[in-house]
C-alpha positions as CSV (number, residue, x, y, z in Angstrom):
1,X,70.2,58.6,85.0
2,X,67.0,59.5,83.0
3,X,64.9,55.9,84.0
4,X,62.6,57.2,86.9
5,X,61.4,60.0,83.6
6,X,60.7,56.8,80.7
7,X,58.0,54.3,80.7
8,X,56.7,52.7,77.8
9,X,53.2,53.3,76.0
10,X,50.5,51.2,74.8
11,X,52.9,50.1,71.4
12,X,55.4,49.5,73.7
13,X,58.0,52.3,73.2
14,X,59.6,54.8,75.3
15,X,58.0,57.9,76.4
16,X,58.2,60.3,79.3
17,X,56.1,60.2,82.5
18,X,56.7,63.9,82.4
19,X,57.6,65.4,79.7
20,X,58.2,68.5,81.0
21,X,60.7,67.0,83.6
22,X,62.3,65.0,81.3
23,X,63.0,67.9,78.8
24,X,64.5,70.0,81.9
25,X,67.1,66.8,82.9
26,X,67.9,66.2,79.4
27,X,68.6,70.3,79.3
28,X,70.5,69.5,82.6
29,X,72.6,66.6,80.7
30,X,73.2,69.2,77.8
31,X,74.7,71.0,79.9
32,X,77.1,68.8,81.6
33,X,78.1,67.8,78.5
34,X,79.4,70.7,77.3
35,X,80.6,71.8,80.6
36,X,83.2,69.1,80.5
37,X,87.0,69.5,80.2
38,X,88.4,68.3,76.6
39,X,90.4,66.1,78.7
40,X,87.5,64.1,80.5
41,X,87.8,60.2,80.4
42,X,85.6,59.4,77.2
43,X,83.4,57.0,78.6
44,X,81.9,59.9,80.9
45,X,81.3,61.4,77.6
46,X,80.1,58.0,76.7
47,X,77.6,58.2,79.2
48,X,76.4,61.5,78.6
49,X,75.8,61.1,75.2
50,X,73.7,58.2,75.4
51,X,71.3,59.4,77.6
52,X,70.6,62.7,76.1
53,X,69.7,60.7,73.4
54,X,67.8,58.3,74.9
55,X,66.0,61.4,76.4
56,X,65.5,62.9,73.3
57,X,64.2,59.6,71.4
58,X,61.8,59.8,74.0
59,X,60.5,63.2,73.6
60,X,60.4,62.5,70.0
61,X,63.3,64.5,68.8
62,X,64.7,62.1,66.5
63,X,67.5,64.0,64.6
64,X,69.0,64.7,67.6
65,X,68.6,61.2,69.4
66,X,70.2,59.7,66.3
67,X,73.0,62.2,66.5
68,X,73.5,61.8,70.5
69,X,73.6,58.1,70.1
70,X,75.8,57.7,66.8
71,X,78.2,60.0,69.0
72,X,78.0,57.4,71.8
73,X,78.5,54.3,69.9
74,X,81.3,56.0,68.3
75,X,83.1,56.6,71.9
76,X,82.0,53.2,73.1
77,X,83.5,51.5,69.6
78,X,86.6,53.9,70.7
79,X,87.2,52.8,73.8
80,X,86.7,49.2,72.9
81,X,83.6,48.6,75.2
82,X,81.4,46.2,73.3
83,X,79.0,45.8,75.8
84,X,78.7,49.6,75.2
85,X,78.5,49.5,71.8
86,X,75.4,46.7,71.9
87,X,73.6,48.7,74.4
88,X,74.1,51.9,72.3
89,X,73.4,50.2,69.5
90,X,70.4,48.6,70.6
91,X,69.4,52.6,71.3
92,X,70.4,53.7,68.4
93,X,68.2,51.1,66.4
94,X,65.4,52.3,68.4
95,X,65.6,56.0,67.3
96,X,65.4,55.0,63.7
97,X,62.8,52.8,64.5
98,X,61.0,55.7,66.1
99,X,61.8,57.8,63.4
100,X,60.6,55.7,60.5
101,X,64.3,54.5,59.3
102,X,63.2,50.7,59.3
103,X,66.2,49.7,57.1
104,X,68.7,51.5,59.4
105,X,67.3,50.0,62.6
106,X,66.9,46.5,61.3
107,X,70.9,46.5,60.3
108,X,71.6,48.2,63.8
109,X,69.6,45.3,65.6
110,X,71.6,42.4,63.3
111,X,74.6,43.8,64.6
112,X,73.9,44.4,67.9
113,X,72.2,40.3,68.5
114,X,75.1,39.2,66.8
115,X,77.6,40.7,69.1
116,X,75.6,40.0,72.0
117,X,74.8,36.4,71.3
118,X,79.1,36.2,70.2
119,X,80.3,38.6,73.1
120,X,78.1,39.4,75.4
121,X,75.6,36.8,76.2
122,X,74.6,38.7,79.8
123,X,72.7,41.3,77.2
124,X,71.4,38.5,74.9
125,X,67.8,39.2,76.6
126,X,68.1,43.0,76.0
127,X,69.4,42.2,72.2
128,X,65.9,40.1,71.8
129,X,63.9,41.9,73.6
130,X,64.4,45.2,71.5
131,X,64.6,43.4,68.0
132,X,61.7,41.3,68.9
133,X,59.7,45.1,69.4
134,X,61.2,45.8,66.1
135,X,59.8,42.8,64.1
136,X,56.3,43.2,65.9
137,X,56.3,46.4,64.1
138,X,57.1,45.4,60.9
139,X,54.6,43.1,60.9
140,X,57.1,40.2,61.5
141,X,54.9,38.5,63.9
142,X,56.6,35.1,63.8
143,X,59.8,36.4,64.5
144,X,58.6,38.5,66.6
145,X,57.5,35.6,69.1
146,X,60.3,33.9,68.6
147,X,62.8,36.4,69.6
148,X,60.3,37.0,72.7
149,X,60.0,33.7,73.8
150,X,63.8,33.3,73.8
151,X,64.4,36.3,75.7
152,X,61.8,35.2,78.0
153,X,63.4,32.3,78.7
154,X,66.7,34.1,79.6
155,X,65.2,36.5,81.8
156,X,63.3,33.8,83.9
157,X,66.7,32.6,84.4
158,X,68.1,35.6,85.4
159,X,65.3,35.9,87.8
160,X,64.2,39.6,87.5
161,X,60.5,39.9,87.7
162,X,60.5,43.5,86.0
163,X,61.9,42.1,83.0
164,X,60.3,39.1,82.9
165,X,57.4,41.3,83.1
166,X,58.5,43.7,80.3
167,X,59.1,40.8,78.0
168,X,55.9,39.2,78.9
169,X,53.8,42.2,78.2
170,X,55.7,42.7,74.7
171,X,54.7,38.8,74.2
172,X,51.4,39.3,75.2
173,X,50.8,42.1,72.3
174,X,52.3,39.8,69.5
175,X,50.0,37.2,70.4
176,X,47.1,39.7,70.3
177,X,48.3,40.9,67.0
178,X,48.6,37.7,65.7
179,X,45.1,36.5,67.3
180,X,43.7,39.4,65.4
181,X,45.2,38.7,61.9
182,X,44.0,35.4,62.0
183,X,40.5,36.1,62.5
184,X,40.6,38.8,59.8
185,X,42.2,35.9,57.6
186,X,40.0,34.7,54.9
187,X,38.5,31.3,55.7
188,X,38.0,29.2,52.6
């Protein structure tokens, strides 16, 4: 819906290609949203939700991601789509990760690897990939590549080169962070 307006930056999150753009589909979205009927099928609203959020985690409005996606989970948990609810979730987890909330995002990441690994193993990569990001930047580096490695390994299954690519370049950082901590380790 939004995906042709996100790439990711040099610390790997989400940002717009244009932010302009992306402001004026999210505003678009908005709209929609609050154009619909009380009686439209909820996992329209589902939709909706999440990708005004995701839009506005990327353009750095974080109250308003977290409350876009917490609205979205909520209709996914609803509706009993748990595939929903660990690709919300995942979503979710990244907005407080954006916005500083580590303790919120690590529980949101637990919760959404656990039901992926349990449930929906077709999203297991997705589940790693995002809460591998999350331990790079809590200076989990060990997990970090861990959780990389094992999502690398799923996507090379899966045989899509963009996400292979994805998870490699997030691998690739983890081993340069950890490349630089060791040679600013004291050597005795």
């Amino acid at each position: 819906m939004l995906q042709h307006l996100i790439t990711q930056d040099d610390s790997l999150r989400m940002v717009p290609t244009d932010r302009n753009e992306l402001a004026a589909a999210v505003g678009r979205l908005r709209e929609e949203l609050g154009a619909l009927p009380e009686e439209t099928d909820p996992a329209r609203t589902r939709v909706l939700t999440r990708w005004i959020g995701l839009g506005e985690m990327c353009l750095g409005h974080h109250e308003d991601a977290r409350t876009f996606l917490r609205q979205s989970l909520d209709l996914a948990t609803a509706i009993g789509s748990t595939g929903a609810v660990v690709a919300t979730g995942l979503n979710l987890a990244d907005a407080h990760r954006y916005a500083g909330d580590v303790q919120a995002a690590d529980a949101l990441y637990r919760s959404a690897l656990n039901t992926a690994r349990s449930r929906h193993p077709e999203l297991l990569d997705f589940a790693l990939q995002h809460t591998g990001k999350h331990l790079m930047e809590r200076g989990d580096l060990a997990g970090a590549r861990s959780h990389l490695q094992e999502a690398l390994r799923l996507r090379i299954a899966k045989g899509n080169t963009e996400l292979v690519e994805s998870t490699q370049a997030a691998l690739d950082r983890v081993e340069l962070l950890l490349d630089g901590a060791a040679a600013a380790a004291p050597r005795a």
